[in-house]
Structures are given as structure tokens and as C-alpha cells.
C-alpha positions, 0 to 999 in steps of 0.5 A: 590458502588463496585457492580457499578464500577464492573458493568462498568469494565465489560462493558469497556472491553466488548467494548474493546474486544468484544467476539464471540462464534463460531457459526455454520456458522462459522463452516462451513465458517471454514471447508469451507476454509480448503477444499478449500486449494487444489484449493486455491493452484492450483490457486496461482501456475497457477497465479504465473506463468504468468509473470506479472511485471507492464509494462508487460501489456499483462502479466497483463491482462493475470493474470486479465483473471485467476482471472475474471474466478475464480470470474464468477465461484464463481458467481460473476459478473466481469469488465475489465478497459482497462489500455491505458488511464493511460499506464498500462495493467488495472485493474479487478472489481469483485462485489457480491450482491445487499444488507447488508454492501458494503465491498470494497476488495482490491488487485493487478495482476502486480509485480515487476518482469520484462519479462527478470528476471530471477525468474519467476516460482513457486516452492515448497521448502518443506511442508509449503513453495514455492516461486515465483514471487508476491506470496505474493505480492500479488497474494496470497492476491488474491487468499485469497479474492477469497476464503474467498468469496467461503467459505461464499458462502459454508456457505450460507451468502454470499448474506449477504453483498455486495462485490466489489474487485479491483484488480489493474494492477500497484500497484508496479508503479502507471499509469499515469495520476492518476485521470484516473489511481486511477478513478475505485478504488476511486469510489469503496471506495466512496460506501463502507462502509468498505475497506480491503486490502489484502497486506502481510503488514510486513509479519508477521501475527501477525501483519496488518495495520491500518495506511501507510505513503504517497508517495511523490515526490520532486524536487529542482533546485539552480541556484548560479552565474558562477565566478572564484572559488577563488572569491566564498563567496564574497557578489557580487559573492556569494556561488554557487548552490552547497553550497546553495543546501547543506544548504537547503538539511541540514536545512530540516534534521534538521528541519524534522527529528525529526517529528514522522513517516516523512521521506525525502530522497534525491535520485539523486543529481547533481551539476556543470557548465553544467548539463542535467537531464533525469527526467523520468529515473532519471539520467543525465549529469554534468560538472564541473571544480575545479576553477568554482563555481557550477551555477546549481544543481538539486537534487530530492527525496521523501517524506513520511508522516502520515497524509495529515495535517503532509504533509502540515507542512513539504511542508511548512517548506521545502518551507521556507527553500529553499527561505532563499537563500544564497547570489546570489543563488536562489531555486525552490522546486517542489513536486508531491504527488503520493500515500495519507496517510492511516491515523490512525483513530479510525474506523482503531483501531476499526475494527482491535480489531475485527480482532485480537478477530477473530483471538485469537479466531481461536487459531492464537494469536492477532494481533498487528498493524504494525508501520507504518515506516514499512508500504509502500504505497499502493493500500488501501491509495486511498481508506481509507479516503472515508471509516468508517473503513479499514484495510490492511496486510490481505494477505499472509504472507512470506520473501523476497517481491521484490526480487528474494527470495521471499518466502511464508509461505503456513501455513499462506494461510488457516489461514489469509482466515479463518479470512478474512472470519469470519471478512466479516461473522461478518460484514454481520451479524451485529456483527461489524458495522461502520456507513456510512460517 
């Protein structure tokens, strides 16, 4: 009996934990990358220069431009999607081969960076770090993507697998509409099999991310009745905009709080006699005076979520709140989701086991999933739900992302390109798998 429950024990960890060898074509994916540092550099230097904030969208083609001639030299075909339709600069498609696993791969040209900041070059600090401009967010997940490709193709496995990669022009401030600014990277993960983004996550690599919060969006507007301050609280007159916008404001703490991995935030908040809000600068005009009860308010933040079930529940109960009114008060609440959840999902967990085997196995240690609180939305939440598996923060890894001390660890170059490509050669040979949705 003890033969049989031994037996089981080695085939549970097996499953939890499966174990690769180094082949030789892993080796050679291995010494691949590393002869590659000195152009992977090169590139990341020359793409950090360009300046390329989001609405800069010459700057953003101008990136696109440097990362369409580096794919067409390492044989893949490239795309252009011209951003007008959606007010951005636009987006670069580059895809790989004609059979094996589809394996969409995801990154981002623009940065948070404008024309007139005053960081806008690349600069070694010393051996193992330099700063710039979207170093790691993300120019040097970029710059990861192409030569995990390049060191598969050194190997001769390249056309193992197909490959298709967005890299999109306005990750740091989403075009709009979205249907027209998302349409090239819903479609990409619709024929995938399997998505990896190339995000530096938290920074840290020891860590990726199998699951991102939502971005929402909100907006309530009061309206209370106008009266002498000194009359406020009587049945006939009421509480005003602003008390009641106060106890729906409060109500939704007490009501949310307390949920696991859901957050909301009130950003701007107005409230008085008079008010005009410039909603696409988010900012405005109030007038008020002591002895007038508030007759209007307007308050807008956002909301950020787990899963598309735990955004429904909170929608439901926020709503609710703001139609218990006070007496003569009344609310409206609108919401605008921008970016869905990168739910957790098995295949997510999955997928990241393999990675973390891929990486102790290379000697870097395991990698442990990122808590999603400190998780933002990104490119890959449009994606993950079409997709058996995915996973993000495989980019390089630094400090100070958005803002001028932002820093990358080259270290982390050479390191993070050989488990992508170990991850893509393990995919193509069979040796992890997902079964199409």
C-alpha cells in the first residue's frame, strides 16, 4: 500500500512541478541570447531616444518605424495600423510562421513621457544600470520579445511555433473609440492560443502576473433643492447635493471596502450653487456661499476590479446606493469601463509553474505571482479572456516607471530573454500545451 501512495506522491509532484533537462537546443537558445546582448542593447539605447509619449504620435511611429525593421531582419513579416481612427500614433504587427502553437506577444512603443519633459535621453549610471525614458516601460520588453525570437531562430526552432506581436501605440493612455483602438489586439488574442506580455510587472523578477485589476471609470452628479442655509434638513427643503453626495460617497466605503482586490476612488469633487465641469480635463468651476444649500455636486473617480462578476456586484451595489436619496436630493451615477480584469485563471497558474521550473532551472530562482493590488491594467487585459493561458511582467525589470528616475537593471536583460525564450521553445516542442478555447 505504502508502494501505491508513494507512487501517487511522485506523480502529484510531477504535475505541480514538471522538470526539464537542459537540451541542446536549449543550449544553444542560452548562448544565443547572450551573444545577442551587445545588439539587444544598441536597439534599446536608439529606441529609448526617440521620444515617444502617447500623444506624440509621430514620436510613436517613429519607435514603430525602429521595431518594424528589427522584426523584417529577423524574418518577420510587419503591419502598420494607422492610429486616426482612434487619436493615436498606432500600432506595429509583427507575425512568424505558418504552423505549431499561435503565441500572441504583447508589448507597447508610447511612454508617459511628453515632448517637453525634461527626461528624454538614455544614460548608463554604471555596469548593470541606465536610465531613460520607458526603459522599462517598456521598451526593453520590447526589445526582450525580439530577441527571444532571434535566439530561437539561432537555434533553428523558430518555425516551430507561430508568433504574432502587438506592439501597441497608446498603452500609457487608451484611444478612443476602443472597439477601433483595441480591434488589432482583440483580434491577435482571438487566434492565439496563448498570450505573454512583456510588461516589467512590479519590477521585481521574481515575480510576473497571472491576474490585473480593471480599469474603470465613474461619474455621480446630486442635484439637492436651492434654499436659505438656515432652513437645510427640513422635510420640504431637504439636505442638499452636498450632504447627500457625502453619504453616498461614505455608504460605498463602507459597502466596498471590504471586498478583496476592489477598489474606488474619488479623483475630483465639486459642489455648490453654481458648478461647470470640463470633463476632458477633468477640472471646473464652482460657486457657492455659506448661507445657500449646495444644489448641485459632481464628483468622478475610478474603479478597479478582479473579475468581470466582482464588477457587476460592486456596479450593483454602488447603484443602489445612489438611489436611497436623501429627502429632495437626487443622483445619477455613470460608469465607463475602459480596461477589463486579466482574471485568475488555472491556465494563468499553470503556465506560471512552467515559467518559475524554467527559471530555477536557469539558476535565477522562482518566480512567485504578483498580488494583484500591485498590478495595473494593461495591454494583456484585452487579451487574457480569448486565450487557454497568459501571462504578463516578463519585461525588463527596474525602479521608478513614470517617472524621471526611472531606471532599468541590465542585469535583468539576458536574464528575463532567456526564460521567454526557453518559455516559447518548451511551447513549440510540446512540452507545455493549453488546449484551444
Amino acid at each position: 500500500m505504502w508502494k501505491q501512495h508513494l507512487i501517487c506522491a511522485f506523480l502529484l509532484l510531477g504535475m505541480l512541478a514538471p522538470a526539464h533537462a537542459f537540451d541542446a537546443t536549449e543550449d544553444a537558445i542560452r548562448e544565443a541570447v547572450q551573444e545577442g546582448q551587445g545588439e539587444a542593447l544598441a536597439l534599446l539605447e536608439r529606441a529609448v531616444n526617440i521620444n515617444s509619449g502617447t500623444m506624440n504620435t509621430d514620436g510613436v511611429r517613429k519607435v514603430g518605424e525602429v521595431f518594424s525593421q528589427a522584426f523584417e531582419d529577423a524574418g518577420f513579416s510587419t503591419l502598420w495600423v494607422d492610429g486616426e481612427a482612434f487619436g493615436r500614433g498606432g500600432h506595429l504587427i509583427a507575425g512568424h510562421g505558418s504552423q505549431g502553437p499561435k503565441v500572441l506577444l504583447i508589448g507597447h512603443l508610447d511612454t508617459v513621457f511628453a515632448q517637453d519633459s525634461s527626461f528624454q535621453r538614455f544614460s548608463r549610471i554604471d555596469e548593470d544600470h541606465a536610465a531613460g525614458p520607458g526603459i522599462t516601460d517598456m521598451k526593453g520588453g520590447n526589445v526582450i520579445i525580439l530577441q527571444a525570437a532571434k535566439a530561437l531562430d539561432a537555434a533553428g526552432v523558430l518555425d516551430q511555433l507561430q508568433l504574432r506581436v502587438v506592439l501597441t501605440g497608446d498603452e500609457e493612455s487608451r484611444g478612443r473609440p476602443l472597439e477601433h483602438a483595441n480591434a488589432a489586439l482583440i483580434e491577435a488574442a482571438q487566434w492565439a492560443d496563448i498570450a505573454l506580455g512583456f510588461e516589467d510587472g512590479d519590477g521585481d523578477p521574481k515575480t510576473a502576473v497571472t491576474a490585473r485589476r480593471s480599469s474603470s471609470e465613474w461619474q455621480l452628479v446630486v442635484k439637492g433643492k436651492p434654499a436659505h442655509s438656515s432652513q437645510i434638513f427640513r422635510e420640504d427643503i431637504g439636505f442638499g447635493a452636498t450632504l447627500e453626495a457625502a453619504r453616498i460617497l461614505n455608504a460605498w466605503r463602507e459597502a466596498l471596502s471590504g471586498i478583496p482586490n476592489l477598489t474606488f476612488n474619488p479623483g475630483l469633487m465639486m459642489a455648490g450653487t453654481d458648478l461647470e465641469h470640463d470633463d476632458k480635463n477633468t477640472r471646473g468651476t464652482v460657486f457657492g456661499k455659506n448661507n445657500v444649500i449646495a444644489q448641485s455636486a459632481i464628483v468622478t473617480g475610478g474603479m478597479r476590479a478582479i473579475s468581470p462578476g466582482q464588477i457587476a456586484r460592486a456596479e450593483t451595489l454602488m447603484r443602489k446606493i445612489a438611489a436611497d436619496n436623501l429627502a429632495q436630493t437626487s443622483a445619477e451615477l455613470t460608469f465607463n469601463h475602459g480596461y477589463p480584469p486579466m482574471a485568475p485563471s488555472s491556465g494563468n497558474d499553470e503556465l506560471l509553474k512552467h515559467y518559475s521550473a524554467i527559471s530555477e532551472e536557469l539558476g535565477y530562482g522562482p518566480v512567485q505571482a504578483v498580488d494583484p493590488r500591485r498590478a495595473g491594467a494593461a495591454d494583456i487585459s484585452f487579451a487574457a479572456s480569448a486565450v487557454s493561458a497568459a501571462l504578463d511582467g516578463l519585461g525588463l525589470m527596474g525602479d521608478g516607471g513614470h517617472t524621471v528616475d526611472e531606471v532599468a537593471d541590465l542585469r535583468t536583460l539576458p536574464q528575463q530573454t532567456q526564460r521567454a525564450a526557453i518559455l516559447l521553445y518548451r511551447i513549440a516542442n510540446g512540452s507545455i500545451s493549453f488546449a484551444s478555447e
